[in-house]
N, C-alpha and C positions, 0 to 999 in steps of 0.2 A: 552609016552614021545614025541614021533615024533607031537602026536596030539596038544601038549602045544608049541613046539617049531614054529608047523604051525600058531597055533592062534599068537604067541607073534611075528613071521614075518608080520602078517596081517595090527597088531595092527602099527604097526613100518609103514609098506607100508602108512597109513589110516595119521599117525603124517607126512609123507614125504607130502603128497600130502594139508592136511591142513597149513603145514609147506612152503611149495611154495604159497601158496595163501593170505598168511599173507605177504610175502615179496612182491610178486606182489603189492597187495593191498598198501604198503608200499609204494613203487614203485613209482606205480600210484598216492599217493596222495603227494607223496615228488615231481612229475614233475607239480600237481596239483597245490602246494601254492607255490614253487618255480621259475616255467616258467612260467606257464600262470597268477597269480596272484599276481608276486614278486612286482609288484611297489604298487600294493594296501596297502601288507602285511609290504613292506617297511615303508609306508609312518604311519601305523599305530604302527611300532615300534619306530620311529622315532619321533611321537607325545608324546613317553615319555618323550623325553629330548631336543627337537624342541619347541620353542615357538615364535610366530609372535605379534611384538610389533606395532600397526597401529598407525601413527604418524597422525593427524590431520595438515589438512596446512593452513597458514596463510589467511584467509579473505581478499579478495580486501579492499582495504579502498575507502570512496566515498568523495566528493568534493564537493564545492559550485562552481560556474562557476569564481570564484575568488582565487579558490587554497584553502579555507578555510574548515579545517576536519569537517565533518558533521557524520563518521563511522567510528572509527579507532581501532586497537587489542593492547594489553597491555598482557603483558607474566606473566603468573600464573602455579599452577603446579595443575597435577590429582595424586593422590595418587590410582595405580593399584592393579589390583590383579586378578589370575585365578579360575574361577570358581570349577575347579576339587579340589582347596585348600582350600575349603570355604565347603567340604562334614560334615567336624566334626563342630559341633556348635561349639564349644570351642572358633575354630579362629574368628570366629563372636564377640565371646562375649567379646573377648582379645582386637579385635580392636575397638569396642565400647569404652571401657575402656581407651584404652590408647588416644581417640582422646579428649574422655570428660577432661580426666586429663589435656591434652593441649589446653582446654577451646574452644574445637570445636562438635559442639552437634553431637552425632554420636548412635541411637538406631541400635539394631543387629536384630532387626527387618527391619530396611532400607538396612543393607548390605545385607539380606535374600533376600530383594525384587528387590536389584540389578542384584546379582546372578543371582536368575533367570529366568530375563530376557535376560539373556544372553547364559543361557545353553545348546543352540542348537547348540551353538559352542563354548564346553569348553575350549578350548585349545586358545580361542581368551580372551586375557585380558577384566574384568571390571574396570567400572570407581568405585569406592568405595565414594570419596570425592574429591570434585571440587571445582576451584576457591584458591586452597590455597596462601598467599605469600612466598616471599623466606625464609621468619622469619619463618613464623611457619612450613614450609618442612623444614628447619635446626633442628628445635627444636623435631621434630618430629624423624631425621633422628638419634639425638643424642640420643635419649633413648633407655638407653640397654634394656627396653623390647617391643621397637618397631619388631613388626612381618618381621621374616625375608621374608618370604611371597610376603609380598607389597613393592612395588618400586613406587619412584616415575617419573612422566612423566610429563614434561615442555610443555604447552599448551600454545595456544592464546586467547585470549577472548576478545568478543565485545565491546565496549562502545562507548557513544552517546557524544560528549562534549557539543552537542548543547539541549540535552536533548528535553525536550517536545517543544521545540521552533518550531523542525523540527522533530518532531517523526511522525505527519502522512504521513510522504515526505518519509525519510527512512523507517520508518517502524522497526520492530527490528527482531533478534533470536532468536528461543529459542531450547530446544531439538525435536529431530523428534518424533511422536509421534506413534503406532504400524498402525496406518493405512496410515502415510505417508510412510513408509519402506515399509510396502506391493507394494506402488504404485512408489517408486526410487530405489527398487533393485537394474536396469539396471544402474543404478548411480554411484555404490558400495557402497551407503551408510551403516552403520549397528547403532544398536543400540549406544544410544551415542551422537551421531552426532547432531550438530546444523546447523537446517537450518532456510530460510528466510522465515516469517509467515505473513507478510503484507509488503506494498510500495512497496520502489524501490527492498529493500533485498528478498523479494519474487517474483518480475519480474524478478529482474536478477540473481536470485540463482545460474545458471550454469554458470555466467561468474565470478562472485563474490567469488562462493565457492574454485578453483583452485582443486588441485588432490591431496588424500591424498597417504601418501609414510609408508615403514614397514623397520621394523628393526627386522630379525630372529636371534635367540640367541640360544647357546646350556644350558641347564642347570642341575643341577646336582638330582638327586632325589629327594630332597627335594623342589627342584622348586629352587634352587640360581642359577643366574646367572653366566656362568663359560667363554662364549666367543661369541664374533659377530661374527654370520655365514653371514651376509648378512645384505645392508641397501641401501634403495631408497628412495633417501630424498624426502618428500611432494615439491607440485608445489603450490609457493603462487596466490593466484585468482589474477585476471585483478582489478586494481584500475576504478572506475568509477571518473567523472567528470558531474557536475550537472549544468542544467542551472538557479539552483536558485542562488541566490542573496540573500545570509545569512541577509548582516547590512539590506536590504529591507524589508525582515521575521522578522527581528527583531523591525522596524520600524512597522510593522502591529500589531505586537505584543504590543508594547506599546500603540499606539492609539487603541487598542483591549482591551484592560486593564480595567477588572471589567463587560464586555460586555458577549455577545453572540453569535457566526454567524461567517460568515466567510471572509477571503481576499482572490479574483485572480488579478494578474496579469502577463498578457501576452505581449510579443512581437506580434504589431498587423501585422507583415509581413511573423513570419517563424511561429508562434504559439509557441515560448522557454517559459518554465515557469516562470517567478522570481519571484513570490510569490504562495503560495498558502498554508495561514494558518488556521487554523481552531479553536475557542472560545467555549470553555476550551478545553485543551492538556490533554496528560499525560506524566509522564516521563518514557520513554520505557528502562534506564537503568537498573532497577530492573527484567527486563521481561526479559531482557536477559541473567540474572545473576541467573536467577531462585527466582522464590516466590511462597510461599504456595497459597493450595489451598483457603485456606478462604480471602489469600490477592485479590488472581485472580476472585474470587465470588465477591469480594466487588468493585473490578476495575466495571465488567460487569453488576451490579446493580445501581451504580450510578447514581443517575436520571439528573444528567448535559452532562451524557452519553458523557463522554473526549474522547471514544475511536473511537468517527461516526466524521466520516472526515466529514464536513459540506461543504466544498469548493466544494467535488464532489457527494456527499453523501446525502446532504442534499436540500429537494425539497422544494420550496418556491413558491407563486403565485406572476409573473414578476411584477403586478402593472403595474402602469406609464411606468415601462422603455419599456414596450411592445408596447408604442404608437409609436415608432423609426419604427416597424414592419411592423404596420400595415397604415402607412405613407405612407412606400416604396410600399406594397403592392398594396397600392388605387391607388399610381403614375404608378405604372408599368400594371397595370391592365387598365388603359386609365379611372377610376372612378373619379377621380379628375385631375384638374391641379395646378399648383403655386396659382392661383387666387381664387380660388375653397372657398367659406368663407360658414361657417354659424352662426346662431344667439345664443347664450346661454344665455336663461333665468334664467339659476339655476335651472330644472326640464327642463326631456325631456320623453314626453309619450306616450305609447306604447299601445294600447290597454286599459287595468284598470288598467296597474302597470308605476307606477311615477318611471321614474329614474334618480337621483338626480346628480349634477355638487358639487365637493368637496369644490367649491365655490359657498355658500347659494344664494348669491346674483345675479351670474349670469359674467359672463364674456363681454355681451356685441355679438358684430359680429368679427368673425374673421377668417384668413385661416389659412393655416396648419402651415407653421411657428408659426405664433403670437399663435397659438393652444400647436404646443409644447412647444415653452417658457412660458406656463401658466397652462402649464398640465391641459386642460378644458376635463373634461369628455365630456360633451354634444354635441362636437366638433367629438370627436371619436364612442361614441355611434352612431352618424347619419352616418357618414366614414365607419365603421364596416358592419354596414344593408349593406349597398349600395356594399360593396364590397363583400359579404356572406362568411358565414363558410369556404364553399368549397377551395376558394382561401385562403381566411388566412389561413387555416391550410397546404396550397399547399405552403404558403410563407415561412413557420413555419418548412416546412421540410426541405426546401430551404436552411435556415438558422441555421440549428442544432436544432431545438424547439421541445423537446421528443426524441433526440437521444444524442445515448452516444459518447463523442469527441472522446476518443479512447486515452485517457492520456496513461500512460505508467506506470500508477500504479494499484491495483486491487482493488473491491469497491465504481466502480462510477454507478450511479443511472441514470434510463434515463429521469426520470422526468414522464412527460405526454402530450402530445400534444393536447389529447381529439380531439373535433371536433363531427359530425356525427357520421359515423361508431362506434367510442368508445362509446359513450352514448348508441347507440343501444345495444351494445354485451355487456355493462357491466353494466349499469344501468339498460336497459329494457325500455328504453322510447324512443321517438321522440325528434328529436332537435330543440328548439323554437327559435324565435329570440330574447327572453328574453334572451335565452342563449349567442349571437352573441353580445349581449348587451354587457356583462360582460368581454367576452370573449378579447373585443373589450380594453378593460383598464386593459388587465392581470388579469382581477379576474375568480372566475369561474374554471370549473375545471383544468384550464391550471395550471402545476406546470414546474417549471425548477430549474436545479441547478446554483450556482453561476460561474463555469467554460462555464456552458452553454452562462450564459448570459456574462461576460466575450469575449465568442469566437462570440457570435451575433453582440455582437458592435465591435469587429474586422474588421469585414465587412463591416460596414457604414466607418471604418479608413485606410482601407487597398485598397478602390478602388471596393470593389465585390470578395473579395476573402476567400473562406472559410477553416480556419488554422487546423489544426490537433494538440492541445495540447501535448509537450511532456516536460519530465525532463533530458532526459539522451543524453548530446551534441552530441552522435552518433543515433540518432531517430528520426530525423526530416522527417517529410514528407512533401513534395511537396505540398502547399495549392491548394482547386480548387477553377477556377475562375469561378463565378456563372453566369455571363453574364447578369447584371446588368447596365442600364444604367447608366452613369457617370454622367448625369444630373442631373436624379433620387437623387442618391446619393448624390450630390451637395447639392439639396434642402434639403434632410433631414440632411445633416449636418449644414450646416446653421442653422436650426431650433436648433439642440443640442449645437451649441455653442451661440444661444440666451438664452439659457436656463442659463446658465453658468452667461453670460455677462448680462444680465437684469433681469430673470427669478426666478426660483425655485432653481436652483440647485446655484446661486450667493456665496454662500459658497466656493463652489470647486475653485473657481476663486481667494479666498483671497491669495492665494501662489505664487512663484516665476515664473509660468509659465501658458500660456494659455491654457485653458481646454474644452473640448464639452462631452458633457452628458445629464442623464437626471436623474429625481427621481424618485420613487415610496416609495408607503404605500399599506402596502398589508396588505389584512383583515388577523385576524388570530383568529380562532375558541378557541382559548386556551387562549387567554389574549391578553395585546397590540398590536397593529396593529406593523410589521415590517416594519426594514425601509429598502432603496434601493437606491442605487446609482450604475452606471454604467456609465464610463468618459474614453475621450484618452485626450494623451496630445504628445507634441504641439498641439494646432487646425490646426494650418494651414499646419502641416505636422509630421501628428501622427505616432508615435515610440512605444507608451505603452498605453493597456485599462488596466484599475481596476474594477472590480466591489467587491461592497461591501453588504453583508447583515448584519442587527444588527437583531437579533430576539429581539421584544418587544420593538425597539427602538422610535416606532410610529412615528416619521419624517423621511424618507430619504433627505429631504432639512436640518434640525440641526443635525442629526445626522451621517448619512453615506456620505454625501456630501463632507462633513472636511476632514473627513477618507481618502476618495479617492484622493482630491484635494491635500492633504499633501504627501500623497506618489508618488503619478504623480511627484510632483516638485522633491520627492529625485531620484526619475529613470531618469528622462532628465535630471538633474545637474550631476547624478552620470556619466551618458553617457558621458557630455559631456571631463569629469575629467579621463575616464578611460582608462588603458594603456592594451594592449591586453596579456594573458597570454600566454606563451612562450613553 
């Protein structure tokens, strides 16, 4: 007996001592998830019936340097929803349903694909369907078998009023894409979010975009809203102000009409933009609104290619207007003077290769003035030798020739400057004076864009001073002065407003104001020769250059001449008419 009573004390001692280790253990992990862990374990009981609603905030709007919308937001609604409520296909397939009934296309295959892209953070609402109006979120909100589920969320959304006039100026929105979120975390971007994907809306994203704000809610099991724990309204972005000149772009635009190519122009003093259109546009309001993939395939396939900004984008051989250059160049290098004439027979040759004046017959003797107002190759051909490669393309750098202005938008090209050294490293050859020939009349491997040439005659307008392109009235920079004789200078403008006044470009001249310029015809391996003009206006105390290119226009005198000349006269008349904005 004694033997059974000893075992059954033992057995008791053995449950006392398993029996204290159980509580300890207990103990220990009640101080575990309660002190050391409580705000973790808080926060994750809390995300039952805690839900943060991210408010997206209003878009700056942008401007013409005249106060007229160029980017402005319009209030539409998102139809939300949580990810953790979307586990049962069902809800899927219910809201499919119910959005097609209300004549809004909605596969439960796209709510899937919304999801989850969002499921890394259930507990943060999806966007389900965007863009709605107040009509159909009413109509939507009154069907008793609209999902209690989804809520809707009052949004801003972009549009262009100016459409493709100014879409490659702006530029548009559209949603961020998984490899831009990787690289704006520090932003707080998330899924969802539209940002700026070209122009201005992509240069200035972080001033434009403002700060978005949240509204936490409690809600009840089922996910329904039961009370506002908490809200921090969104911070609307910085309105921008632009130094284009809308009715100007608009004016390009017409005279642009059924063409090619592109319009700059610039203020020849601070470098402000007020034009810069480009032949054919597109309308960037769809891009911002969202469109299919097959739409977005057929934008980028387009062989008129609407979406390649041509004003900064697009590389062209200067022609004619490069002989302004290489004028200055010969003057400031001591190779010529004012007097300085030679003979054009109509052919000028070089060894075995005949190189031909664009007038068969010949010009006659002439100096550099009478040379530019008759645009005589054979004039510059012999100018070009005398002054070599090495300097022209020292002029060329001097003057912006191969380099990018530094506009304040993304997608400018820097052309080509060539010369020497590039032929070397990229062709493989030696550089002949057959080269310096071409080189000499803008043909040849020299390419520039039309901002380029643009901000080069700036500097024949402005005294020697080289501008820095920008659009956004707080982006000016300080031109440099190149330290250019005034003489120099002198002479070749004189030469450009004979061009004007007796010359080739006498076109630019038929409008209400005086004009200096010049033209070119640039060879072009694809079809028609382009045409070129490049003009400021007043002559005698210039305010605004234009350049213009027409692809396939084959005249810069009938063709781009008009172009330029006609809008010169509306920028000095508008100047003179305009009252400053306040």
């Amino acid at each position: 007996m004694s033997n059974v009573r000893g075992d059954i004390d033992k057995r008791l001692r053995i449950w006392r001592v398993v029996m204290l280790c159980v509580m300890g253990g207990l103990v220990v992990a009640l101080y575990f998830f309660q002190i050391i862990h409580a705000d973790t374990y808080v926060k994750l009981a809390a995300g039952n019936r805690l839900r943060f609603i991210r408010l997206a905030p209003s878009r700056g709007n942008i401007f013409d340097r005249n106060g007229a919308p160029l980017a402005i937001n319009i209030r539409t609604f998102d139809i939300m929803g949580y990810p953790l409520d979307f586990g049962n296909e069902d809800l899927a397939t219910c809201t499919s349903a119910i959005f097609c009934k209300h004549g809004i296309p909605l596969l439960p295959e796209e709510i899937t694909a919304a999801v989850k892209r969002q499921y890394w953070a259930p507990y943060r609402v999806v966007r389900i369907v965007s863009n709605l109006t107040l009509t159909q979120m009413a109509e939507l909100l009154a069907d008793p078998e609209f999902p209690s589920q989804l809520f809707p969320v009052p949004v801003w959304r972009r549009t262009y009023p100016s459409g493709a006039l100014t879409a490659n100026v702006t530029g548009y929105v559209s949603e961020i894409s998984e490899e831009e979120l990787r690289v704006k975390r520090e932003g707080d971007y998330v899924g969802g979010d539209l940002v700026g994907k070209s122009g201005i809306e992509y240069t200035y994203e972080n001033i434009l975009r403002g700060s978005p704000g949240v509204e936490a809610i409690e809600v009840d099991a089922r996910g329904r809203r039961i009370q506002e724990i908490d809200f921090r309204p969104p911070q609307k972005g910085e309105n921008l102000y632009l130094t284009l000149d809308l009715g100007a772009q608009r004016l390009a635009s017409d005279l642009m009409k059924g063409l090619r190519g592109a319009v700059v122009a610039l203020d020849v003093h601070t470098g402000a933009v007020l034009v810069l259109y480009t032949a054919p546009s597109y309308d960037n309001n769809p891009l911002a609104w969202g469109v299919s993939a097959r739409e977005w395939k057929s934008l980028l396939n387009d062989p008129e290619r609407p979406m390649m900004d041509r004003s900064i984008a697009g590389v062209y051989p200067p022609a004619s207007t490069f002989k302004s250059l290489v004028a200055l160049a010969a003057l400031s290098e001591g190779e010529i003077t004012a007097k300085t004439a030679y003979f054009c027979g109509g052919a000028f040759q070089l060894g075995r290769r005949t190189f031909r004046c664009w007038k068969r017959t010949g010009h006659g003797t002439l100096n550099m003035k009478e040379a530019l107002k008759n645009s005589c190759d054979i004039f510059f051909y012999q100018v070009g030798i005398k002054v070599g490669i090495d300097n022209l393309t020292k002029w060329g750098q001097k003057l912006g020739v191969g380099e990018l202005t530094g506009i304040d938008i993304p997608g400018e090209l820097s052309g080509n400057r060539a010369g020497r050294e590039w032929k070397e490293a990229v062709v493989k050859e030696s550089w002949y004076k057959g080269d310096t020939v071409n080189y000499s009349i803008g043909q040849g491997y020299l390419l520039m864009t039309p901002i380029q040439l643009a901000r080069m005659y700036a500097v024949f307008a402005n005294g020697g001073k080289l501008v820095t392109p920008y659009l956004n009235e707080k982006s000016a920079v300080v031109p440099k002065d190149l330290q250019i004789s005034s003489s120099y200078l002198k002479l070749v403008n004189d030469g450009l407003q004979d061009v004007v006044k007796r010359g080739t470009g006498w076109r630019a001249g038929t409008f209400s104001v005086s004009v200096a310029g010049k033209t070119g015809t640039a060879q072009n391996a694809h079809g028609a020769d382009h045409a070129l003009f490049v003009g400021y206006a007043p002559a005698d105390k210039p305010q605004y250059v234009v350049a213009v290119v027409v692809e396939a226009g084959e005249h810069g005198s009938s063709v781009a001449a008009p172009i330029s000349g006609e809008l010169l006269a509306y920028l000095v008349e508008r100047q003179s008419q305009s009252i400053p904005r306040q």
